[in-house]
C-alpha positions in Angstrom: 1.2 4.6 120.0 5.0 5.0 120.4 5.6 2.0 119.1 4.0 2.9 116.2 5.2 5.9 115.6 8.9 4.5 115.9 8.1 1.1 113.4 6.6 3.9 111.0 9.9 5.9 111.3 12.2 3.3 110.6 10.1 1.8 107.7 10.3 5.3 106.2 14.4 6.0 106.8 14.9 2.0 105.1 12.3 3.0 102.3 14.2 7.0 101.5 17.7 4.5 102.2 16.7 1.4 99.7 17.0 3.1 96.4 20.7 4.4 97.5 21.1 0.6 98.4 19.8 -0.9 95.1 21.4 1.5 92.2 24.1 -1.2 91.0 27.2 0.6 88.9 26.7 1.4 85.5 28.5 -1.4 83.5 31.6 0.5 81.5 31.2 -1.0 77.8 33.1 -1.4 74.6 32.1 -2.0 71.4 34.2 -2.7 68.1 33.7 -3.0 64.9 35.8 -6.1 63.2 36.3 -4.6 59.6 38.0 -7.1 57.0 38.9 -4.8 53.8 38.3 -6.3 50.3 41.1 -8.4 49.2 43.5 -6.2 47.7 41.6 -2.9 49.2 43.6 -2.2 52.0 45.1 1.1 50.6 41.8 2.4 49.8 40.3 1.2 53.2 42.9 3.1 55.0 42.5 6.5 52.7 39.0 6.2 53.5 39.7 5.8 57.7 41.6 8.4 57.4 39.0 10.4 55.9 36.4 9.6 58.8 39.1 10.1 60.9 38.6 14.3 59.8 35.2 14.3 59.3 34.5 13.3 62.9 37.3 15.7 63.8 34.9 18.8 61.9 31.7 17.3 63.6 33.5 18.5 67.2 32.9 14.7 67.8 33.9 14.1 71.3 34.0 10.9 72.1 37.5 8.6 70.8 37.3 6.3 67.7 40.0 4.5 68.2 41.8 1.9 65.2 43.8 -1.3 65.8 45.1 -3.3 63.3 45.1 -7.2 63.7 48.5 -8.7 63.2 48.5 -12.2 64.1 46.0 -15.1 64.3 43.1 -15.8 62.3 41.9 -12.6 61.7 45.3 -11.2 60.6 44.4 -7.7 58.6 41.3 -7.6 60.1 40.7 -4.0 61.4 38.8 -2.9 65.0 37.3 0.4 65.5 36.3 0.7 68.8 35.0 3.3 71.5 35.6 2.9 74.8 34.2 3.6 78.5 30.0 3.6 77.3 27.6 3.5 79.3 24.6 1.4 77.8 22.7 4.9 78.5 24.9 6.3 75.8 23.9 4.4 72.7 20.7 6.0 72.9 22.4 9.8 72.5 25.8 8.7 70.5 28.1 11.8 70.4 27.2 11.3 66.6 23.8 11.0 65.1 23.9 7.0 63.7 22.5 8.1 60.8 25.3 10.9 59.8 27.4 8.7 61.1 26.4 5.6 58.7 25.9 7.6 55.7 30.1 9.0 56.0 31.4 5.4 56.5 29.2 4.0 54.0 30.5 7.2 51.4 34.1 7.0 52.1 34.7 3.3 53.6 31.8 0.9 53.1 32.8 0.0 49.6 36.2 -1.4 50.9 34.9 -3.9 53.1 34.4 -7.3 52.7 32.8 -8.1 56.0 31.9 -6.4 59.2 30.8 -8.1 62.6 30.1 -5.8 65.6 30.7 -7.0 69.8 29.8 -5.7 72.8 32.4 -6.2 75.6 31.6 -5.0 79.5 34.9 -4.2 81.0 35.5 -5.6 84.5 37.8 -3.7 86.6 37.7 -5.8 90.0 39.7 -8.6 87.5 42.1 -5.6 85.8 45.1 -3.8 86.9 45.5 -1.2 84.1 48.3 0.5 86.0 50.0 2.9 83.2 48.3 1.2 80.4 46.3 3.1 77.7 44.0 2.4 74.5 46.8 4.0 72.4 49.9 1.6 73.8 51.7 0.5 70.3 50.9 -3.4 71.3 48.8 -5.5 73.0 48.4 -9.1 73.4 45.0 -10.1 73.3 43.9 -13.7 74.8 40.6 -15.1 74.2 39.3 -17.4 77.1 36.4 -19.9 76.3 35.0 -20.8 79.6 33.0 -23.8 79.6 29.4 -23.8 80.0 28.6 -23.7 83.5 31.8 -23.0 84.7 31.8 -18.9 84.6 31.4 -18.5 88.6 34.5 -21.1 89.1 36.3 -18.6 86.0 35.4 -15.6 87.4 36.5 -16.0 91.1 39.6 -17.7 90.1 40.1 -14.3 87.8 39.6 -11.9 91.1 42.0 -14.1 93.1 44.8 -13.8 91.0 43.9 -9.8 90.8 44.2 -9.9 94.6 47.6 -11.6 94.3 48.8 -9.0 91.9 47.8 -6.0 94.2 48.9 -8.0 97.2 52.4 -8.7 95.4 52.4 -5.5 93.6 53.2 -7.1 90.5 54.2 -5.0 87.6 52.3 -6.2 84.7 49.4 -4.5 83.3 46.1 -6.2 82.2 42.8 -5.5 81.4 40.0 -7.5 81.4 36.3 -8.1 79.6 33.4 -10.3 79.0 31.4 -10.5 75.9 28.0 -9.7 76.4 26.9 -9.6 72.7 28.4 -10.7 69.3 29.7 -14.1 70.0 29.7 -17.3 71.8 28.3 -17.1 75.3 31.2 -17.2 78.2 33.9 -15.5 75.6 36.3 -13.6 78.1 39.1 -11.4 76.9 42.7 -10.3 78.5 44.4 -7.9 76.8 48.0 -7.3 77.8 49.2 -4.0 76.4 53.1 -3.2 75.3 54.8 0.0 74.1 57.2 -2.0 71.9 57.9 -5.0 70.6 61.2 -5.5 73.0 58.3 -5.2 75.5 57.0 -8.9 74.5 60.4 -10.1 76.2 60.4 -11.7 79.3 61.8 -9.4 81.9 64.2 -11.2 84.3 63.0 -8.3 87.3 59.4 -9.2 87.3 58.1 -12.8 88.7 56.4 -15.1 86.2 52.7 -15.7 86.2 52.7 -18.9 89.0 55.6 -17.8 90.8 53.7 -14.4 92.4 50.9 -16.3 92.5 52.1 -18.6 94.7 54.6 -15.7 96.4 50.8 -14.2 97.5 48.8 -17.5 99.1 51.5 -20.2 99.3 51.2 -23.1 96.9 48.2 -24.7 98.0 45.7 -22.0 97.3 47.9 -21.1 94.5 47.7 -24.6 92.9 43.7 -24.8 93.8 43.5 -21.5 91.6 45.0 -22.3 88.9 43.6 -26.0 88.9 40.0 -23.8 89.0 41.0 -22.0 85.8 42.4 -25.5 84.0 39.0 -26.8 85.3 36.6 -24.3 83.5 38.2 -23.2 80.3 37.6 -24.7 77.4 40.3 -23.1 74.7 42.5 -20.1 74.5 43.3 -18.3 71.3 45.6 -15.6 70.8 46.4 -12.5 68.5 48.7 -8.9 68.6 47.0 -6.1 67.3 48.7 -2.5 66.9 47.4 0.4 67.3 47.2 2.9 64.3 47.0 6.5 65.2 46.7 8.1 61.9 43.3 6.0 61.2 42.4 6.6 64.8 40.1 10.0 65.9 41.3 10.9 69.1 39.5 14.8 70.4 42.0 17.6 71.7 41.1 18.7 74.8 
């Protein structure tokens, strides 16, 4: 019987224990908006930003819209309005009813745009080191990895090795990291390297390049297996520079 009694005990502490166990993280999402005004529209499609911009502002809207204008690459004056730091949980009570929130754009900015395509990014912090970085930095590089199919377990532990070797080095370089988990081509990553000004693009002759801190935090055999592990499973990388426009952007005082 006291045998019993102690097997029945422990199944009970593992059952009360499991759900504490199971409960994974809420993934941290971001989704934007890529907004292509009319050809020769942009004026009008930044009048009418601006205009959302204060209507969400009377609406005591308090999550961020933020703005970032696409500078380089294909989609060169290509527009992305984007919030930040969702929970999947919070599409289905937006700080905004999708309805009212439809119905402004489509008054004062929908007849500016010639095309709109929306993604859905999970941001993945065991790859980042944001350091002193923030949404509203002037700059930021943004590199698009296409990891080849199959290879996204080789990519992905390659990507938390090289965060281990920045902690471990304490290199100085900010970067931010996500996956694409709806809007695009299956095993899209993205690396965003944000910049306060456009001196910041220069290289800076205090702060190891890429391979050399690498290599400074295993030695140059792991380092050169890494690296050989990234050549290995991506496919392409494209790049772009998008700024950050405040004045289109609805940011809530606190």
């Amino acid at each position: 019987m006291k045998a019993r009694h102690v097997l029945f005990t422990l199944l009970a502490m593992l059952i009360t224990a499991f759900p504490l166990i199971a409960q994974p993280t809420p993934s941290i999402i971001a989704v934007l908006e890529a907004q292509k005004p009319k050809n020769g529209m942009i004026h009008q499609y930044e009048e009418g930003r601006k205009q959302k911009a204060a209507w969400h502002k009377q609406q005591n809207d308090s999550q961020p819209l933020y703005v970032w204008e696409t500078l380089s690459g294909p989609d060169t004056g290509t527009y992305l309005i984007g919030r930040l730091n969702q929970h999947w949980a919070d599409f289905d009570k937006p700080s905004i009813p999708e309805e009212a929130d439809f119905g402004e754009y489509q008054k004062v900015i929908g007849n500016y745009v010639d095309s709109l395509v929306t993604h859905y990014y999970e941001f993945l912090p065991k790859f980042s080191s944001t350091g002193n970085s923030s949404p509203t930095d002037k700059f930021a590089e943004i590199l698009t990895f296409h990891v080849k199919y199959g290879k996204a377990s080789e990519f992905r532990s390659a990507m938390l090795r090289v965060n281990e070797a920045a902690q471990k080095t304490k290199w100085p370089v900010d970067f931010v990291w996500y996956s694409l988990t709806s809007g695009g081509v299956d095993g899209t990553y993205i690396l965003v390297l944000p910049h306060k000004s456009w001196a910041d693009f220069e290289d800076k002759p205090d702060t190891k390049p890429f391979r050399v801190m690498l290599a400074d935090a295993f030695g140059p055999d792991e380092s050169g297996s890494i690296l050989d592990r990234i050549d290995g499973s991506v496919q392409a990388i494209t790049t772009e520079i998008i700024e950050f426009r405040p004045e289109l952007s609805y940011l809530p005082t606190k």
